[in-house]
C-alpha positions as a Markdown table, in Angstrom:
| # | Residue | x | y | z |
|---|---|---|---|---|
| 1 | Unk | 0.0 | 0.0 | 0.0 |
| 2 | Unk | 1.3 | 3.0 | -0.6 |
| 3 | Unk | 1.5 | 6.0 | 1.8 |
| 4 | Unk | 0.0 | 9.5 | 0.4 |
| 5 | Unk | 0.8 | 13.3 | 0.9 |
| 6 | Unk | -1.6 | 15.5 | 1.0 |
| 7 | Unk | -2.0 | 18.8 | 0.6 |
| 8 | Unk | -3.4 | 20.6 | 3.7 |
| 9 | Unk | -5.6 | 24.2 | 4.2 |
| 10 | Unk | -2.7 | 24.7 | 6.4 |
| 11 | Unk | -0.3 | 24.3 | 3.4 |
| 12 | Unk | -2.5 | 26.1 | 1.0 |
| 13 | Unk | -2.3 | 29.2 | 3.3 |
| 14 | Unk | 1.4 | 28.9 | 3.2 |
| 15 | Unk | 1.7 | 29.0 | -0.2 |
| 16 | Unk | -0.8 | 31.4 | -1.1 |
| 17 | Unk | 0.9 | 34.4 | 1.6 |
| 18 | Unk | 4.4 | 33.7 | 0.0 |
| 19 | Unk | 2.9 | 34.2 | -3.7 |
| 20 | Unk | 0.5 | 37.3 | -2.2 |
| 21 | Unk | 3.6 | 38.8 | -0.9 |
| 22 | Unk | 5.5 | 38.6 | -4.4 |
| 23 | Unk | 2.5 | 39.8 | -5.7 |
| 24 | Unk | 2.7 | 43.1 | -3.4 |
| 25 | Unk | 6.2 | 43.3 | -3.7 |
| 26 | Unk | 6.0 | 43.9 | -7.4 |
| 27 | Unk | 2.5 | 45.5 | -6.6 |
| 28 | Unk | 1.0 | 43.1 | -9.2 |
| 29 | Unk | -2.7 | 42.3 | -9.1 |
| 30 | Unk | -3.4 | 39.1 | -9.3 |
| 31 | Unk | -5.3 | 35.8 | -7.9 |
| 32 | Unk | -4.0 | 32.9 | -6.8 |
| 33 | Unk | -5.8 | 29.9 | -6.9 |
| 34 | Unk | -4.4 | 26.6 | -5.2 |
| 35 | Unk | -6.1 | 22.9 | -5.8 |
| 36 | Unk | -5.6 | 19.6 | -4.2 |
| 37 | Unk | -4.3 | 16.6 | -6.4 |
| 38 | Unk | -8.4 | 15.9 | -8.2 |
| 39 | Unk | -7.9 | 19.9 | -9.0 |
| 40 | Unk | -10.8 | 21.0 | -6.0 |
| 41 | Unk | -10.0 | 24.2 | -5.0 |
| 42 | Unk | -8.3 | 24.4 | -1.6 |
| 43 | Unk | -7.9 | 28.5 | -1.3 |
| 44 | Unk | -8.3 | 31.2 | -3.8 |
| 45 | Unk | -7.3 | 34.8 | -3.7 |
| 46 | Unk | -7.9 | 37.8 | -5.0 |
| 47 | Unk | -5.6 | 40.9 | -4.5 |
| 48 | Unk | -6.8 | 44.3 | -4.7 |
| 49 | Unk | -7.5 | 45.8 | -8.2 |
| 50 | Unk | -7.0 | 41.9 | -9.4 |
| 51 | Unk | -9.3 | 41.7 | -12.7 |
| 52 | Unk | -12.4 | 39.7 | -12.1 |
| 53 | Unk | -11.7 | 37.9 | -15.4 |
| 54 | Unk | -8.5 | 36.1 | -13.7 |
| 55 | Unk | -10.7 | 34.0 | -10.6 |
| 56 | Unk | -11.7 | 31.3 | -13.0 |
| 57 | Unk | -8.2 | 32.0 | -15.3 |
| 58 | Unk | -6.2 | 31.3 | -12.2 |
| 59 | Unk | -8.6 | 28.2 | -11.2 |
| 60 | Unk | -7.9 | 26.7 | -14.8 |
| 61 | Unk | -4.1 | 27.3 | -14.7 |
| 62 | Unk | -4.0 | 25.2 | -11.6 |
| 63 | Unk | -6.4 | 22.2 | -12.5 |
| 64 | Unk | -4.4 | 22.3 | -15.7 |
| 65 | Unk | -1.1 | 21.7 | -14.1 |
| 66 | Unk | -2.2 | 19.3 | -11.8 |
| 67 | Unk | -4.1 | 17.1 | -14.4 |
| 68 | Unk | -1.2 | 16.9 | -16.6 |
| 69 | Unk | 1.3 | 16.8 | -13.9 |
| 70 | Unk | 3.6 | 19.7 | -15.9 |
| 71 | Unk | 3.5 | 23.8 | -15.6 |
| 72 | Unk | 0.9 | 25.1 | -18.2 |
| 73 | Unk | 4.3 | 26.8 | -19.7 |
| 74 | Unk | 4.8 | 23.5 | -21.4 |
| 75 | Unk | 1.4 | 24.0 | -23.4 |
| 76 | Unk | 2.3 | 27.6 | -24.2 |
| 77 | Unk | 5.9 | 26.9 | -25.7 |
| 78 | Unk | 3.9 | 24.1 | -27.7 |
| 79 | Unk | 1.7 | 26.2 | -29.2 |
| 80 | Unk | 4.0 | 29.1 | -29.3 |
| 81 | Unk | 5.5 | 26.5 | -31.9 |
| 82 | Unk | 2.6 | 26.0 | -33.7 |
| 83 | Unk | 1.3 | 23.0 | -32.7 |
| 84 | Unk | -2.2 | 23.8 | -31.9 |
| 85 | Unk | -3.5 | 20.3 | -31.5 |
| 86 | Unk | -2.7 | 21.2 | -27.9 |
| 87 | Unk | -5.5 | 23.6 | -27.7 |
| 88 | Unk | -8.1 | 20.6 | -28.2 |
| 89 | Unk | -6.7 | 18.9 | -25.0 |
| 90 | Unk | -9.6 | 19.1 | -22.6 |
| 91 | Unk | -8.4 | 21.0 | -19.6 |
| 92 | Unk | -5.3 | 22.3 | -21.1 |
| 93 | Unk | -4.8 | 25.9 | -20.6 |
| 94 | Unk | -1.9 | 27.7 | -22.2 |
| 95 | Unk | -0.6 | 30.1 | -20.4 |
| 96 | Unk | 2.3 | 30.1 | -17.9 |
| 97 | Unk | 1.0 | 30.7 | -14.5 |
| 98 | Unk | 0.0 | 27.0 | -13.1 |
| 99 | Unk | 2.8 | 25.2 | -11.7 |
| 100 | Unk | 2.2 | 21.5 | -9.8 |
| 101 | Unk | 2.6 | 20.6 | -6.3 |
| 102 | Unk | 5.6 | 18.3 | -5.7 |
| 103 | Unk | 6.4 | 16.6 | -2.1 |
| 104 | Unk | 8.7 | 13.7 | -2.1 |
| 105 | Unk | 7.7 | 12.6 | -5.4 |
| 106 | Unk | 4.0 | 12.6 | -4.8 |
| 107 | Unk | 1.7 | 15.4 | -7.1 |
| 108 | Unk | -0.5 | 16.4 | -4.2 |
| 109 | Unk | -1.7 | 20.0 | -5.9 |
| 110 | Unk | -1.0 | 23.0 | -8.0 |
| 111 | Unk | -1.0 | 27.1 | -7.9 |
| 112 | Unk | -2.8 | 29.0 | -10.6 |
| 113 | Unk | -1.6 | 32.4 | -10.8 |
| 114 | Unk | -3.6 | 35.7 | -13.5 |
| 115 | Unk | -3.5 | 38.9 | -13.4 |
| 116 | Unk | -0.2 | 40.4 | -15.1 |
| 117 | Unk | 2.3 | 39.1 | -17.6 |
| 118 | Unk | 2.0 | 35.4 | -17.6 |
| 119 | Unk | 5.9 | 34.7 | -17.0 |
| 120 | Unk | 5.1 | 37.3 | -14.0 |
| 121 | Unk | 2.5 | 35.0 | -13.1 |
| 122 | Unk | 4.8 | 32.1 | -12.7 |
| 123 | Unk | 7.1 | 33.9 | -11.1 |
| 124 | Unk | 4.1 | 34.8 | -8.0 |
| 125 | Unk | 2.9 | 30.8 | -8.0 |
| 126 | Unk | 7.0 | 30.0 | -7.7 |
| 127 | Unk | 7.2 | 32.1 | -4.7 |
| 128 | Unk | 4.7 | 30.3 | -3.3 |
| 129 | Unk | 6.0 | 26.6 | -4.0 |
| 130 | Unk | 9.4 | 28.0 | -3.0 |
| 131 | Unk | 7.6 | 28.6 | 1.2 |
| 132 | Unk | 6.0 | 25.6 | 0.9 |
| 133 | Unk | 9.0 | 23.7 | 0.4 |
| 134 | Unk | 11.4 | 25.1 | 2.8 |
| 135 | Unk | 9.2 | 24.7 | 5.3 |
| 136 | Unk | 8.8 | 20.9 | 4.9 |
């Protein structure tokens, strides 16, 4: 049997103040949105002045990275390249800004980050991987 990490509110918290602060930092409005490993929404959040458009954009970006187990930066180079057959993937979404949850191997969740340049984006939803793990 194996033995399974999950992620916690507790966790989700963690991850989401670490990307709010990059966020402020940069004073960049965003949301964050954070799943659990079947892509249920754990904690969203939405800065100040943070477009209403990017809730269900930052929702998607994480569901996306946690079904395929990959950032959604993968799907963006791809059709960047011009292989759009990507874009027919149900739940793809591609645009950098969803980045998966790794523990010890295990895919236990994913960030979903909109609201400013998607590489910006990333760069929020790494801050808030980067907490979570050196905190472990």
């Amino acid at each position: 049997m194996d033995t399974r990490i999950t992620l916690t509110l507790d966790d989700a918290k963690k991850i989401a103040a670490a990307a709010e602060a990059e966020a402020r930092h940069n004073d960049w409005p965003v949301v964050i949105a954070i799943v659990d490993d079947g892509g249920h929404l754990l904690h969203l959040s939405r800065l100040d002045h943070a477009q209403f458009g990017s809730i269900e954009v930052a929702i998607q970006k994480a569901r996306a990275a946690i079904a395929f187990r990959r950032p959604t930066k993968v799907w963006e180079e791809h059709v960047a390249e011009g292989r759009v057959r990507y874009l027919g993937l149900p739940g793809t979404l591609p645009i950098e800004g969803g980045l998966p949850i790794t523990v010890n191997g295990q895919f236990i969740g994913a960030v979903g980050v909109s609201g400013v340049r998607s590489n910006q984006d990333a760069q929020i939803a790494q801050a808030g991987l980067d907490a979570l793990l050196k905190s472990s």
